[in-house]
N, C-alpha and C positions, 0 to 999 in steps of 0.2 A: 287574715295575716298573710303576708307574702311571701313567694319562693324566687328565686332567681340564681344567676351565677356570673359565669365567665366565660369566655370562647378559647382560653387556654387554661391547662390545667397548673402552673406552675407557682411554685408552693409562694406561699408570705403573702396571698389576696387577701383582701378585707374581708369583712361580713360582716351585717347588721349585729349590733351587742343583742345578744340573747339566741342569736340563732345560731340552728343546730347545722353544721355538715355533715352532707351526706359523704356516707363511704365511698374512697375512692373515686371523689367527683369534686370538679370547683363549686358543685350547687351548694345553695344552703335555703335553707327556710326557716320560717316563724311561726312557732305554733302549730297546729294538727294541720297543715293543708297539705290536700291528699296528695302523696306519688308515689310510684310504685318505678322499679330499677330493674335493667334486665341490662346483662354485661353478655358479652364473646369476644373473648381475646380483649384487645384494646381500643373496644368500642364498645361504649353505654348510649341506653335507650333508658328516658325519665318519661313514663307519661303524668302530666302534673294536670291536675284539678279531677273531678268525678269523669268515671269511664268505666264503662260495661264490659270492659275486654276480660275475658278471663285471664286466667296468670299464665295460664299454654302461651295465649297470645299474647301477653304481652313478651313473655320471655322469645316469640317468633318473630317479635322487632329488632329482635337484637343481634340473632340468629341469620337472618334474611333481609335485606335491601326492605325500607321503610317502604309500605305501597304508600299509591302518590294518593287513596282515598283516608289516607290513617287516622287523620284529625274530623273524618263523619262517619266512620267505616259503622263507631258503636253511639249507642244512647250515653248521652250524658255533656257536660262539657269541658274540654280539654282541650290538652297539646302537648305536641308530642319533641320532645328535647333528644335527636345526636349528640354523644361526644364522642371524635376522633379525631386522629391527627388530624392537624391542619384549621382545626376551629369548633363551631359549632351549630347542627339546622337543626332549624326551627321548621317545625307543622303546625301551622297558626291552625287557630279554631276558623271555618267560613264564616260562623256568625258574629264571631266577636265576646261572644256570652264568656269567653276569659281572653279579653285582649295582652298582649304581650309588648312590652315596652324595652331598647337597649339604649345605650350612650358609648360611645368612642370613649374610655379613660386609661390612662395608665399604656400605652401601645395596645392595648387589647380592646375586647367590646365587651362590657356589661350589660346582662339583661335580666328581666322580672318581670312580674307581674304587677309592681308598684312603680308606676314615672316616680312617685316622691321620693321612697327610697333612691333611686337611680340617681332622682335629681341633688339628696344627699350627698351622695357619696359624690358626685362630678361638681358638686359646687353652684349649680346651677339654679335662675331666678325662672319666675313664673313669666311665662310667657304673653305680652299686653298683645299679642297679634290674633291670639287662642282666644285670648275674652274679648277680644270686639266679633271675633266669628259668633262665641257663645252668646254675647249680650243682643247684639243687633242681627245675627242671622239663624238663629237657630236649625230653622228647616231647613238650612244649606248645609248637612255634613259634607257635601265635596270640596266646600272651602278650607276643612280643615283637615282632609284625609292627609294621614300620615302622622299629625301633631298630636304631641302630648299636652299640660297644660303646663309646662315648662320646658325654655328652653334648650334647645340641643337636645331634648330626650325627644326620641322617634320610639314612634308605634307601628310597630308590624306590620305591614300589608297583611289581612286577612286571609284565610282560603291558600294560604301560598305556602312554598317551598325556601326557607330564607336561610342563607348562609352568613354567617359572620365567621370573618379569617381569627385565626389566634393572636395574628400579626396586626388586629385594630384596621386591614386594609378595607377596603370600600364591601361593605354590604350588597351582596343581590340577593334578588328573587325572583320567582317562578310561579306564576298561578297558577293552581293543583284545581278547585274547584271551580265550577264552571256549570250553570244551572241548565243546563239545555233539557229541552221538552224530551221525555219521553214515554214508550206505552203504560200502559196498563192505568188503574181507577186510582185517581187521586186519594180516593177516600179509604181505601185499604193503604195508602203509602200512611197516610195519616195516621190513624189506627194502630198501624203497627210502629212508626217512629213513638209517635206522644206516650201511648200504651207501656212500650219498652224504657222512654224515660221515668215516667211516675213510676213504675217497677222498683226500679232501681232503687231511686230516693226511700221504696218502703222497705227496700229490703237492708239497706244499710240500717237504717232506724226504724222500724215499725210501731212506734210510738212516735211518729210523727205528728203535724194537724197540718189545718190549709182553712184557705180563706175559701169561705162560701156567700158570696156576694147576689146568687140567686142569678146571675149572670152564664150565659153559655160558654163560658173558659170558664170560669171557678169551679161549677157544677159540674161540668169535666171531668177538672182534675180532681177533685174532692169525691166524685162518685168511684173513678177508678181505683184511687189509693183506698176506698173504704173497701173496695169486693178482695183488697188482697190483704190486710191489714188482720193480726188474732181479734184485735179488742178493738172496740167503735171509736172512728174517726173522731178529734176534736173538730168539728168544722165550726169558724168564726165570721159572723154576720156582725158588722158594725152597723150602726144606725142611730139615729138624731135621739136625743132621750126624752124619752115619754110616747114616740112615735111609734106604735108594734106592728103597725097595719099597714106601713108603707109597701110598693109596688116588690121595694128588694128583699126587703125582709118575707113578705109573703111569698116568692118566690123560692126565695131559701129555704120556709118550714115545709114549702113541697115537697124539695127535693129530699131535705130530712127526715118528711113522711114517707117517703116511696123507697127510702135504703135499706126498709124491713131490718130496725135495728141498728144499722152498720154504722150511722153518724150518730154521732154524740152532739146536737147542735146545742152551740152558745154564743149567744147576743153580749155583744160589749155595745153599752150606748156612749153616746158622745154629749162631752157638754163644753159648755165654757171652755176649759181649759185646752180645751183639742180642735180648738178653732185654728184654722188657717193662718200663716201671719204671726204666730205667737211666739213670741219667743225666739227671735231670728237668732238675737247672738250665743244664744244657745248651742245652733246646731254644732253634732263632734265633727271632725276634721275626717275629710275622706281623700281618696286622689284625685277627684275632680267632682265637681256640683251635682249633687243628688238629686235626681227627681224629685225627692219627696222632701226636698228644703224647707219649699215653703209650708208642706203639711209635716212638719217633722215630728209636732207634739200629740197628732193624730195616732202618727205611724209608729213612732216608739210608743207610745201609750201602748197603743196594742200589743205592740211585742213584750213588753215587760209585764203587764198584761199576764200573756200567755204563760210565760216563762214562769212566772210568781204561783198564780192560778191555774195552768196546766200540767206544770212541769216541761214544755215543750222545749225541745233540742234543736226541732227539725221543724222547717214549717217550708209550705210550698203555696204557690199562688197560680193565678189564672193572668199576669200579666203577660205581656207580648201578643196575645192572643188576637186582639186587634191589629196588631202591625204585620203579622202573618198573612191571617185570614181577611181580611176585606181588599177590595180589588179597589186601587187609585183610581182617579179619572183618565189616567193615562191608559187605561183598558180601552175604552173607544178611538184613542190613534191608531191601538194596533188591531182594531179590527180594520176600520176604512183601510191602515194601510196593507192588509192582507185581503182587500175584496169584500169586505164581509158587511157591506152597505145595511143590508135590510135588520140583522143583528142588530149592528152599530144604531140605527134610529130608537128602532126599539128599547134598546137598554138605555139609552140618551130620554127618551120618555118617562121610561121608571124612574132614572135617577131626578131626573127631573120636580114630576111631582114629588116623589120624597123631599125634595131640599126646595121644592114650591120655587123653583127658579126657572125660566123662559129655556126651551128646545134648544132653538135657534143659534144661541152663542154659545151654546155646548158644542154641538156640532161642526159649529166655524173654528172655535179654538182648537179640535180634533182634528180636524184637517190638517189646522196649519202645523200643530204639533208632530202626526204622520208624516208632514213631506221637511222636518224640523231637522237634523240631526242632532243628537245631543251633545256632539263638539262646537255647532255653528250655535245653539241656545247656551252654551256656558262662555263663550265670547260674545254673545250679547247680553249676558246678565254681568261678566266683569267692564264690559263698557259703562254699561248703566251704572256700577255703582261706583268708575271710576269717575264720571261726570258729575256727580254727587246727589244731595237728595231733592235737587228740582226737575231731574231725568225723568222723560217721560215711561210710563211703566204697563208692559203687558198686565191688565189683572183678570186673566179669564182664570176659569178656575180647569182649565184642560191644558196644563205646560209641566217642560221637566222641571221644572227649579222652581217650586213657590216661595215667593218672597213677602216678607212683613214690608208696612209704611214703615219710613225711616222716621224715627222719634224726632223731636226737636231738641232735644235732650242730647242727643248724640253729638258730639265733639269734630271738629274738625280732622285734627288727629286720629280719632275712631274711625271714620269714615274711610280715613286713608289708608286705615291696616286694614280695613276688612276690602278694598281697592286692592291693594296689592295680593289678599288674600283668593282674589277671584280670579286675579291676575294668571298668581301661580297654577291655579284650576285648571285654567282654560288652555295653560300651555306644555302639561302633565296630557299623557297618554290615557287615555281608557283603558283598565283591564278587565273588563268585561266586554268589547266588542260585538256587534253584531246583535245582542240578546233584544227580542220586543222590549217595548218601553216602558210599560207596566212592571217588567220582572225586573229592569234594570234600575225603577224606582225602588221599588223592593225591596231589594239587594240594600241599597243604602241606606234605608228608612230602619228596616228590621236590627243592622250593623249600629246604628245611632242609640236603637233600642236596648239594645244587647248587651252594649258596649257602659251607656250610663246605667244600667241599672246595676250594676257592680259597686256602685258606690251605695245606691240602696242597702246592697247584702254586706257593707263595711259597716253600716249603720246598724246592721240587726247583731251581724257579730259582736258589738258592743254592746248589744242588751242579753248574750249569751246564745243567740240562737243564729243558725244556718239556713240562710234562704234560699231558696230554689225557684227557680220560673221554668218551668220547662218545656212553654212554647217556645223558648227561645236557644232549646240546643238545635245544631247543624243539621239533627239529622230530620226534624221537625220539616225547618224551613228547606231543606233539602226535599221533602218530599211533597210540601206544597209547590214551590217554585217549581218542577220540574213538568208543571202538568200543561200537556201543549194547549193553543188558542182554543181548542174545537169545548176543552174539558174545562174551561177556567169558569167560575162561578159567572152568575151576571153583577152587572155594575151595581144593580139595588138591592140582589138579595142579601139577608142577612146570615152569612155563615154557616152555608147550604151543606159545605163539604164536611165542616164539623159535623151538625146537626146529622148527616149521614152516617157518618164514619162513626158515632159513639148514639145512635138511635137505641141500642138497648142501655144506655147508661142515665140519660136524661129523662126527664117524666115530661109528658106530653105537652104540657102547659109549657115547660122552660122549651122545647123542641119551638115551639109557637111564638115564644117571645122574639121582640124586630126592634127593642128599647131595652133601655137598661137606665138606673137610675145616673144622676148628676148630684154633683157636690158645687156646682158653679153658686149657688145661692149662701154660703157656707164661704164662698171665698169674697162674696163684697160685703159678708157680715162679718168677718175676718177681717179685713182689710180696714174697714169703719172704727172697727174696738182695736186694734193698735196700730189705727195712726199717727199717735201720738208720740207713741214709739219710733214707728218709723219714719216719721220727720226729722226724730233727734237723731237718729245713727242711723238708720241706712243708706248707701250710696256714699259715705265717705271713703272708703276704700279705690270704688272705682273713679269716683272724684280725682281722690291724689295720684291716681294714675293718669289726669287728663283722659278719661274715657269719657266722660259723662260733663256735662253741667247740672252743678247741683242744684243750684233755684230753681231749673226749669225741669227738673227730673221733682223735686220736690213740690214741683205746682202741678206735675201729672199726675202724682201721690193723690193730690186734693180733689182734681178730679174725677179719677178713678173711683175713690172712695166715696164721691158724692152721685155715683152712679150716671156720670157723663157717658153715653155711648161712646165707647173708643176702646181699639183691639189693648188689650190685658198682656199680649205673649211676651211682649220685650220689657215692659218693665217686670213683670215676674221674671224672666230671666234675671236682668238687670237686680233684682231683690236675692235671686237663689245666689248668683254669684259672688254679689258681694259679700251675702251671711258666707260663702267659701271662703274666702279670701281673710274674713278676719277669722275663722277660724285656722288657717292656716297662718296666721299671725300669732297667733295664743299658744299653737300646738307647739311642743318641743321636736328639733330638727331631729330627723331619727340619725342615729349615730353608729356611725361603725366602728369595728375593735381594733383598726391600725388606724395612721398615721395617713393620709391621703393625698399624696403628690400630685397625680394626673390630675388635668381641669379637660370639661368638656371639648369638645371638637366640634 
């Protein structure tokens, strides 16, 4: 449920029907979402979502000038709300893990942590410029920084210092965070972020569970939360039914054997009915397309699941943990481009044989990436797809921007918003400057991550429970990102600094593991059993938005499903989006308790 407010305090605001204001403040919220309120004289300090601060500190926000590190200073994820004369700043989270969303309405700014709501109250339609980034570009978050999935609502710059006037005049902002290298051992930065998060979550609820996937994130988090926890962790291992000796499952009864007691392991199997694909127009309505759309009946299975059969409140996971921990390809430009030749081959070799692909054009695309800049590559990626989809295309797999083929499917139209959409990119400023090319992939990948999985944990709150991922607080990715070139893992290892950083938590065997199981076989036996389904209804939505053509979106259906080699990512977007859309079609407009004059800006 959401929190948001106003950038002036003066009386007769709207507010969502049901929700509570807070004292003394234009905020209001929905439901238990957490914030805590520290006032001095005629200025208020909200810090909103989960945060380690004690109540000294937060009350020393209020007291004292906001430090510019306030939104990572602690474990957990938040942001940190001024009211004073004159408007109101915002401390966005750096990772995104609670993005924050406002609208120009009424002479004032509205803001929240729901676009939808926002986009309620301002009147405002879903934006077709947002789903042709979503449908046809996914791995490009730059084409959409800033966008909500409706129009006129803006999302926060991350990391930043943002001011909104009371007077509704123009928004600025400041970037507060800034990942630059510095000393000491990455693996104790780790340790002590990830550690201090899971903390947290057990100490609020110590009847929590977490996913134990047998995986070196799940096992993790799942080992840590059991050493602090009275009573034995629920930790939940899904797997195929009938299958008990699979790689992850055996993995997992390891880790449940070595916690001397402390987990409580329980297998949920999966059948039929938790197949991928299933059930699209099902899914509930979120702020923007869920991850787990297309597995939805998987993923709430589990949750309700838990909630039924555990009692569970709280549940945590081992996601993000790959968009942290594993180093891009963009690691070998910024070796060659710091000197670091004989490195750079090297790790060019490993990564090599793992992905069984040829030296040689690793190495050439490194290069040319190193002497690249990544203003002069996003003006050559909005050329390319302003020319359309017969432009010719770099496809190494060592660049800033990786791009999907363009479907056939994709519309004219489409083509042209996500054209202007690259447009705008290329003609936008950097605010991260200067950083190697690795951390400043990073930066945006993890923010992408952080940022959709919010809709994940919209999806759990409706089965009763509170998701947590907390590789994906600030202060996590704050202490991976900061570790300079000399310290950064190599290209092939596999999650050297984890494995380090939590060596007495994992058992030797999970420490050892360089695989982790796939569900890919599960998504084109998914895909075969309804699609019959999804011939009849899916893609009509983005159809009548002229994004798509649907016969030939429907004949990629056919293919896919008949196991044609051909990349899956755009029409699964393409499938998640549009189950969004018609769920946002069904869902009732949330409604506020006045009368609503102001229209978007």
């Amino acid at each position: 449920m959401p929190i948001g407010g106003f950038s002036t305090p003066r009386p007769g605001l709207p507010h969502p029907v049901g929700a509570h204001a807070l004292t003394r403040s234009s905020a209001w919220r929905l439901g238990a979402f957490p914030v805590r309120v520290a006032q001095y004289e005629d200025r208020r300090v909200l810090v909103i979502g989960l945060c380690g601060a004690s109540d000294d500190e937060v009350r020393g926000l209020a007291d004292h000038l906001v430090p510019a590190d306030a939104a990572w200073r602690w474990p957990g994820a938040y942001a940190v709300v001024e009211e004073a004369p004159g408007g109101v700043v915002v401390h966005t989270d750096p990772a995104s893990a609670l993005p924050l969303y406002a609208v120009a309405w009424g002479g004032t700014w509205a803001w929240s942590t729901s676009a939808r709501f926002l986009a309620a109250l301002a009147g405002t339609r879903i934006d077709p410029e947002r789903l042709a980034c979503a449908v046809l570009a996914p791995s490009l978050p730059v084409l959409a920084e800033g966008r909500s999935f409706f129009a006129g609502v803006v999302r926060l710059p991350a990391g930043c210092r943002v001011v909104l006037p009371d007077d509704g005049g123009p928004r600025t902002h400041s970037v507060q965070w800034r990942p630059d290298a510095v000393g000491g051992a990455p693996h104790v930065r780790l340790r002590d972020a990830l550690g201090s998060g899971v903390r947290l979550r057990a100490a609020i609820d110590p009847g929590l569970s977490s996913d134990l996937s047998g995986g070196l994130d799940s096992t993790t988090i799942a080992g840590i939360a059991a050493a602090v926890v009275d009573s034995p962790l629920h930790a939940v291992t899904v797997h195929p039914a009938g299958i008990l000796d699979g790689a992850d499952v055996s993995y997992a009864r390891l880790a449940a054997n070595a916690s001397q007691g402390r987990i409580a392991h329980r297998l949920l199997p999966l059948t039929a009915e938790h197949r991928p694909y299933t059930r699209l127009r099902e899914v509930p309505v979120t702020d923007e397309p869920a991850p787990s759309a297309l597995t939805h009946a998987r993923f709430l299975g589990q949750l309700r699941w838990m909630h039924r059969t555990l009692g569970t409140r709280t549940h945590l996971t081992g996601d993000g943990g790959d968009s942290v921990l594993f180093q891009p390809p963009a690691h070998l430009a910024d070796l060659i481009r710091h000197g670091r030749h004989r490195r750079a081959a090297g790790e060019a070799v490993g990564w090599a044989r793992l992905r069984r692909t040829p030296v040689a054009p690793l190495l050439r695309d490194a290069a040319t990436m190193a002497r690249t800049p990544r203003a002069r590559s996003l003006e050559r990626l909005a050329a390319r797809l302003a020319a359309g989809p017969g432009a010719r295309e770099n496809a190494g797999n060592v660049r800033w921007f990786p791009t999907l083929p363009m479907p056939s499917w994709a519309t004219p139209d489409a083509l042209g918003l996500l054209g202007r959409a690259a447009e705008r990119a290329a003609a936008g400023p950097d605010e991260l400057p200067g950083l190697d090319a690795s951390v400043r992939v990073l930066v945006d990948d993890i923010r992408e991550v952080a940022r959709t999985a919010v809709a994940d944990a919209e999806l759990a709150a409706g089965c009763g429970i509170d998701l947590h991922n907390p590789f994906l607080d600030a202060r996590v990715m704050d202490a991976v990102l900061r570790t300079p070139l000399g310290g950064r893992a190599p290209l092939h290892a596999y999650k050297p600094t984890l494995v380090r950083a939590f060596a007495d938590v994992l058992p030797a065997e999970v420490r050892a593991r360089t695989t982790k199981g796939s569900f890919e076989a599960d998504h084109f036996t998914g895909m075969r059993a309804a699609l019959p389904e999804l011939l009849d209804q899916a893609g009509l939505h983005l159809a009548s938005l002229d994004l798509i053509d649907l016969s030939l979106f429907r004949a990629g259906l056919r293919r896919a499903a008949a196991g044609v080699p051909m990349p899956l990512a755009t029409i699964e977007q393409a499938l998640a989006v549009d189950a969004w859309l018609h769920a946002i079609s069904l869902a009732p407009t949330p409604r506020w308790a006045s009368p609503v004059p102001g229209k978007a800006i």
